[in-house]
C-alpha positions as CSV (number, residue, x, y, z in Angstrom):
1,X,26.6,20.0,-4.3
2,X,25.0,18.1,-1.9
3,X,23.1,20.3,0.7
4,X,25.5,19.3,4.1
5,X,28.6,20.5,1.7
6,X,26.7,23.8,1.1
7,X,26.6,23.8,4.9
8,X,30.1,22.5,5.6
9,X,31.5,26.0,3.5
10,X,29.7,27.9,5.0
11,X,30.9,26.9,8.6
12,X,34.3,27.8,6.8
13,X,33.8,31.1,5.9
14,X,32.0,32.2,9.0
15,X,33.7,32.9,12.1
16,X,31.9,30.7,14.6
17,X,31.9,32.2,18.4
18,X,32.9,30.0,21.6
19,X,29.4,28.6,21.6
20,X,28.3,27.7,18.8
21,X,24.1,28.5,17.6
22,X,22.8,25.7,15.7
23,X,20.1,26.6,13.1
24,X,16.6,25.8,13.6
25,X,14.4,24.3,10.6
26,X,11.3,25.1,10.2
27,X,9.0,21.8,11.5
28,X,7.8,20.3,7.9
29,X,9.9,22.1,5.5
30,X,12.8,19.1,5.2
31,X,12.9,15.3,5.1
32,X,15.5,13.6,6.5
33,X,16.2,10.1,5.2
34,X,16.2,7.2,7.1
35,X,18.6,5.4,5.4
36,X,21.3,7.8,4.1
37,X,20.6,11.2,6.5
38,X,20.1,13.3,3.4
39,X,17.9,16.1,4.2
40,X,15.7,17.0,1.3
41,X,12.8,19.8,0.4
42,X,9.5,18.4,1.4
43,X,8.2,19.4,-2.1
44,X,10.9,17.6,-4.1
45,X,10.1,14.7,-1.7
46,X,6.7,14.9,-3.2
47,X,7.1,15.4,-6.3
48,X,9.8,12.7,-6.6
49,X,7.0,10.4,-4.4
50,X,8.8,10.7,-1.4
51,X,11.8,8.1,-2.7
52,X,14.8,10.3,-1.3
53,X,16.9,11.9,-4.4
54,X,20.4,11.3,-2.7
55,X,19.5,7.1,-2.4
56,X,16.4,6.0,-3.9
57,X,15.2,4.4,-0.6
58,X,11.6,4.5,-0.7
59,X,10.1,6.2,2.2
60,X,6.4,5.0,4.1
61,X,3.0,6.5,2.0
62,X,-0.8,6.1,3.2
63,X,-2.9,4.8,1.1
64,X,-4.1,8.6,0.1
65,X,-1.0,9.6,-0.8
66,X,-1.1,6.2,-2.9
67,X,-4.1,6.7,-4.5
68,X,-3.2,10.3,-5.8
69,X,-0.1,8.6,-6.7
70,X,-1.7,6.5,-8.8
71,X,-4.9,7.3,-10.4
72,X,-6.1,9.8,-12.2
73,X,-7.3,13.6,-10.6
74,X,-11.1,13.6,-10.4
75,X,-11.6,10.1,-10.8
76,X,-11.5,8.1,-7.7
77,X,-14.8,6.3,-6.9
78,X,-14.5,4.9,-3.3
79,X,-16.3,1.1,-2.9
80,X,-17.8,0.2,0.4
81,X,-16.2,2.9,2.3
82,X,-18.7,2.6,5.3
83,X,-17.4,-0.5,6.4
84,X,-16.3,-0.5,10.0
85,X,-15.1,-3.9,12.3
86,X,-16.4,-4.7,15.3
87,X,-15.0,-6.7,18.1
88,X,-17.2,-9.8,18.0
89,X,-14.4,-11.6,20.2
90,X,-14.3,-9.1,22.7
91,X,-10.9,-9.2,22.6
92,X,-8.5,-7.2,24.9
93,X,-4.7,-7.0,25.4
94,X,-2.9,-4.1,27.0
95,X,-6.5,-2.5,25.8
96,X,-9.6,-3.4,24.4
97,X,-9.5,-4.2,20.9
98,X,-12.9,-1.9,20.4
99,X,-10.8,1.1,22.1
100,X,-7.8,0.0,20.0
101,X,-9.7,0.8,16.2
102,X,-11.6,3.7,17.4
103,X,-8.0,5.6,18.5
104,X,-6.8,4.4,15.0
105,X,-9.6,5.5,13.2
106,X,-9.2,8.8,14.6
107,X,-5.9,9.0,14.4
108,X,-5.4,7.6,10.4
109,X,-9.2,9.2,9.4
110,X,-9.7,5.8,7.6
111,X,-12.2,3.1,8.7
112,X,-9.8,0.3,8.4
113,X,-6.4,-0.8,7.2
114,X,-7.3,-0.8,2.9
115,X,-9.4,1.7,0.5
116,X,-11.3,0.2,-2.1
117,X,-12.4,1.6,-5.5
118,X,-12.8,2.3,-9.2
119,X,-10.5,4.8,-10.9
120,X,-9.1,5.8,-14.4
121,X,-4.8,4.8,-14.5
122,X,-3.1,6.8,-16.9
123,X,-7.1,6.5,-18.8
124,X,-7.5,2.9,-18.2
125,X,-10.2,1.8,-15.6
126,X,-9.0,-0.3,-13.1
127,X,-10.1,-1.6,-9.5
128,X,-7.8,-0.7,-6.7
129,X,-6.9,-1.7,-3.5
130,X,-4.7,0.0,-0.9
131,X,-3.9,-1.4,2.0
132,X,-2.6,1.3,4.6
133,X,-0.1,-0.3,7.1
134,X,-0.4,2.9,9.4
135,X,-3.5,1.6,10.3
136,X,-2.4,-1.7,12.6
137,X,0.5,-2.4,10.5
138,X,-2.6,-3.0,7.9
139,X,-3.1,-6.3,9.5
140,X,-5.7,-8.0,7.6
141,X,-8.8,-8.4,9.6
142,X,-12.4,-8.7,8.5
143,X,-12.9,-5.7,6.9
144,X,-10.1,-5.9,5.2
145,X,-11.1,-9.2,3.6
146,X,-14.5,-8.2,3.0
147,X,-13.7,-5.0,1.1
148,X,-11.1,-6.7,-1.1
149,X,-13.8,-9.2,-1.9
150,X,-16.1,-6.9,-3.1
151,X,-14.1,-5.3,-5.2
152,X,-12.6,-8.5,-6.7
153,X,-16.1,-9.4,-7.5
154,X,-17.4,-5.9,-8.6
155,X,-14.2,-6.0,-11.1
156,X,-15.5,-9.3,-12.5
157,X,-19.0,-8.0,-12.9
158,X,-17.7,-5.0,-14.8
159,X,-14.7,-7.1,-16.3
160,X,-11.9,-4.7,-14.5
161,X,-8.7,-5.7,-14.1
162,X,-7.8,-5.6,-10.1
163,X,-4.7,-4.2,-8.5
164,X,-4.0,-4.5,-4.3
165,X,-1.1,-2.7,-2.8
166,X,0.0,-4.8,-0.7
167,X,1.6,-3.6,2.6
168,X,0.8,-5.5,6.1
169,X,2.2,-7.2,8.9
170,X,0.0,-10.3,8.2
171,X,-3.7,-11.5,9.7
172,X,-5.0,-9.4,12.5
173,X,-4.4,-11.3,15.9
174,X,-7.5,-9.7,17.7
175,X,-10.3,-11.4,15.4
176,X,-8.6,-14.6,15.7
177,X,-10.3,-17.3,13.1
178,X,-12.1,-14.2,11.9
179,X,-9.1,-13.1,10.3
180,X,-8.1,-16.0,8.6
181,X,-10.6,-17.1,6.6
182,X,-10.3,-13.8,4.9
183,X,-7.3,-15.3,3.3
184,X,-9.6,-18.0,1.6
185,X,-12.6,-15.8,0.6
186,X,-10.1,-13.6,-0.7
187,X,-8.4,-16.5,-2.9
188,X,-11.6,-17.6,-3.7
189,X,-13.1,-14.5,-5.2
190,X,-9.7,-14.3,-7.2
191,X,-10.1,-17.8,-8.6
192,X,-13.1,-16.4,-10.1
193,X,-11.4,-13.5,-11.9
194,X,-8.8,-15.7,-13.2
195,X,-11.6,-18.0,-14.6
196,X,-13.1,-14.6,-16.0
197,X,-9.5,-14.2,-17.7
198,X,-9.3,-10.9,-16.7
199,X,-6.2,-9.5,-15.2
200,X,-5.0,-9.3,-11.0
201,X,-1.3,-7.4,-10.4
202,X,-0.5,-7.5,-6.5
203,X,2.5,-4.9,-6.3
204,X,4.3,-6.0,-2.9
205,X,6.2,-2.5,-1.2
206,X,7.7,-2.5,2.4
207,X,6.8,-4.4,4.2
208,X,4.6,-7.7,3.1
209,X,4.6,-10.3,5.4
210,X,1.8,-13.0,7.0
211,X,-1.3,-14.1,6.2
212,X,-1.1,-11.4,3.4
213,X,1.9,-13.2,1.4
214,X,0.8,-16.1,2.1
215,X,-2.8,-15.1,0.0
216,X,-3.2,-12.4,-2.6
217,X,-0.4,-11.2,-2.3
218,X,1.6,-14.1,-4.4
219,X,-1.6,-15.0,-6.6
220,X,-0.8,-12.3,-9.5
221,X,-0.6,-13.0,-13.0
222,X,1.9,-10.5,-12.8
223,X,4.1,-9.5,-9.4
224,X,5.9,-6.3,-9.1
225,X,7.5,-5.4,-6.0
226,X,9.1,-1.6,-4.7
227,X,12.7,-2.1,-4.4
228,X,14.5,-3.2,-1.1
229,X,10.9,-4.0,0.2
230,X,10.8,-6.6,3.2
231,X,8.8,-9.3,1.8
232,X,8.3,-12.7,3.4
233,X,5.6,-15.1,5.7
234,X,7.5,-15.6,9.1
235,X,10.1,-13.9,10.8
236,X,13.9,-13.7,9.5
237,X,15.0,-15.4,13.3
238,X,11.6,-18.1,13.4
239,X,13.0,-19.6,10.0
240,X,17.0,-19.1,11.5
241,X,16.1,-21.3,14.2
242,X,14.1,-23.7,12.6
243,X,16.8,-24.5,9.9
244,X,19.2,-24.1,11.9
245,X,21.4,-22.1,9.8
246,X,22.7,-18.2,8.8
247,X,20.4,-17.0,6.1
248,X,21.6,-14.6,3.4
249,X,21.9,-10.6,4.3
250,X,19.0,-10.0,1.6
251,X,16.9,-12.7,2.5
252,X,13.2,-11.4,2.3
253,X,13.5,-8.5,0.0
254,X,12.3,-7.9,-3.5
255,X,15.6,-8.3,-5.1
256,X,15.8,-12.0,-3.5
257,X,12.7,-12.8,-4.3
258,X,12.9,-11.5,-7.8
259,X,16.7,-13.4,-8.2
260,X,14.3,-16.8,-6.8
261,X,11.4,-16.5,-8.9
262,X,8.5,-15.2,-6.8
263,X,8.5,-11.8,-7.9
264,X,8.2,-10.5,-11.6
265,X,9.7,-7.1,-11.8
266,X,11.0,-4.5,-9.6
267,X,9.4,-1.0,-10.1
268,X,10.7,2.1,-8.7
269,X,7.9,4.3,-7.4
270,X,8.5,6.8,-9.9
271,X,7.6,4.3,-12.7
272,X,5.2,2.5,-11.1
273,X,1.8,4.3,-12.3
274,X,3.1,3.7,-15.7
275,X,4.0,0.4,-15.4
276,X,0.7,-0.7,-14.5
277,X,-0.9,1.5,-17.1
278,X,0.7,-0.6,-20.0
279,X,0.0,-3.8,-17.7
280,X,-3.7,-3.3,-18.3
281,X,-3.2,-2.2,-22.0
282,X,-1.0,-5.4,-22.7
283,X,-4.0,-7.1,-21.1
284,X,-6.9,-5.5,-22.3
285,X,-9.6,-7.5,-23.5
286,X,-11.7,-6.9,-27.2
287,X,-15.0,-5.5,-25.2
288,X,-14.7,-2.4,-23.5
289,X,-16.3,-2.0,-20.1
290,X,-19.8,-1.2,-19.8
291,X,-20.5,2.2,-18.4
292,X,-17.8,3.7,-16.5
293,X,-15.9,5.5,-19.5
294,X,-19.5,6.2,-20.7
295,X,-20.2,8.8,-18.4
296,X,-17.7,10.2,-15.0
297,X,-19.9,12.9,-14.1
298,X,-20.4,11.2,-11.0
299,X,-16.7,11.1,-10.2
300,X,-15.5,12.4,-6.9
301,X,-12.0,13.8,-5.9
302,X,-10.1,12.1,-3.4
303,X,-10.8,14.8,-0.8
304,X,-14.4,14.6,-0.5
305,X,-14.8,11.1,-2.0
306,X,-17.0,8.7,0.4
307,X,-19.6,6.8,-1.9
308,X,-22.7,5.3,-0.8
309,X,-22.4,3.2,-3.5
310,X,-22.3,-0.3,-2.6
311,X,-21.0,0.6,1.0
312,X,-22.8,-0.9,4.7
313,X,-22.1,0.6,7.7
314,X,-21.6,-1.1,10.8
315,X,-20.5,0.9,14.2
316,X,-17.9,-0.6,16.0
């Protein structure tokens, strides 16, 4: 019984008065989905990964919760987490773009719009990249590009496999030329991976779009994708009105792109960390790496995790 037919009988059997009291619910204790209205225990939200148990639609995560998510308690080593932009453009819209990252940084506690690190997946090491699109729609400016760099590269070294979640809105408009040429060094320091032969898995969720799709995103040797995730390069009416014609209802989701090619598999949320975990085993490579299984007494959990390893920091 669903819990709005628990309520509906109960409106039956009770005598309601000429005005009627509507309960209140306690702020934080139910979820109600987006998509269907089902309202649903905040704990079974979390332990199900917040995908709603009446629909499946996947709701919004930070890169935190994706982290936990994902890797292994107690084993999270942050990369470069230091790493702060500045507005070399002096840039301003409706408000300088300086005032614009320190309200988000304050407002997300992250420094930009990914985390970067090295963690054990279901006890294989992997390097991991989440990009966070509550941080300016996780456009990709240069910090961004910088941090996924050096963790492509620091997977090389140590013969990782790398894995980005991908989730933005595309290049970041306020570093201008800035922002795109991280799409190159990023491509770049992939190239040198793939020539490594070791292993890159972009997993695409809601939404990936821009300079993003147009780079890492679709360089995997594998591509999964979240289900019904908007994924594209331009906008659904741009590309209407440049061809002139009606484009399908499911135009730039997973399950088009998947039906067209671009996309290798569509992973439910649930199923996602173990997924990935037989990825890397299917992939593994004779040598094991060098020192991080060796020792993890320097591991940090996620909640007090911030490494000086590797990381530069620059005030904005």
């Amino acid at each position: 019984m669903s819990l709005f037919d628990w309520f509906a009988n109960r409106q039956k059997s009770v005598q309601i008065g000429p005005e009627r009291q509507e309960r209140e619910i306690a702020d934080g204790l139910w979820v109600k989905c987006e998509h269907c209205g089902a309202l649903t225990y905040t704990k079974d939200l979390q332990v199900n990964l917040r995908v709603c148990l009446e629909c499946g639609h996947h709701m919004s995560v930070n890169s935190d919760e994706r982290i936990q998510q994902l890797i292994d308690a107690q084993t999270w080593m942050p990369l470069n987490a230091k790493l702060y932009a500045i507005d070399a453009l002096k840039f301003r819209d409706r408000k300088p773009y300086s005032d614009r990252l320190r309200d988000y940084r304050e407002k997300t506690g992250q420094t930009d719009a990914v985390q970067t690190g090295i963690g054990l997946m279901d006890g294989e090491p992997v390097a991991l990249g989440v990009m966070d699109f509550q941080f300016m729609g996780g456009s990709m400016g240069s910090v961004v590009g910088e941090k996924l760099t050096r963790l492509i590269e620091h997977a090389t070294q140590e013969r990782y496999p790398v894995i980005i979640i991908c989730a933005s809105g595309g290049a970041r408009m306020q570093e201008g030329m800035l922002s795109l040429m991280q799409m190159a060094k990023i491509s770049g320091a992939l190239e040198h991976h793939r020539e490594a032969k070791l292993l890159y898995v972009p997993v695409l969720t809601h939404p990936t779009t821009g300079g993003v799709t147009a780079s890492f995103a679709m360089l995997g040797d594998v591509i999964l994708a979240e289900p019904k995730a908007t994924i594209g390069f331009a906008g659904r009416r741009v590309i209407e009105q440049t061809l002139r014609e009606k484009l399908p209802d499911n135009f730039q989701t997973s399950e088009y792109l998947l039906a067209h090619g671009f996309v290798d598999q569509i992973v439910p949320r649930p199923q996602l960390k173990k997924t990935l975990a037989q990825l890397v085993r299917f992939h593994r490579l004779p040598e094991k790496p060098a020192h991080y299984l060796a020792s993890r007494s320097d591991a940090k959990p996620l909640s007090s995790a911030v490494s000086d390893r590797n990381s530069i920091s620059t005030d904005a």
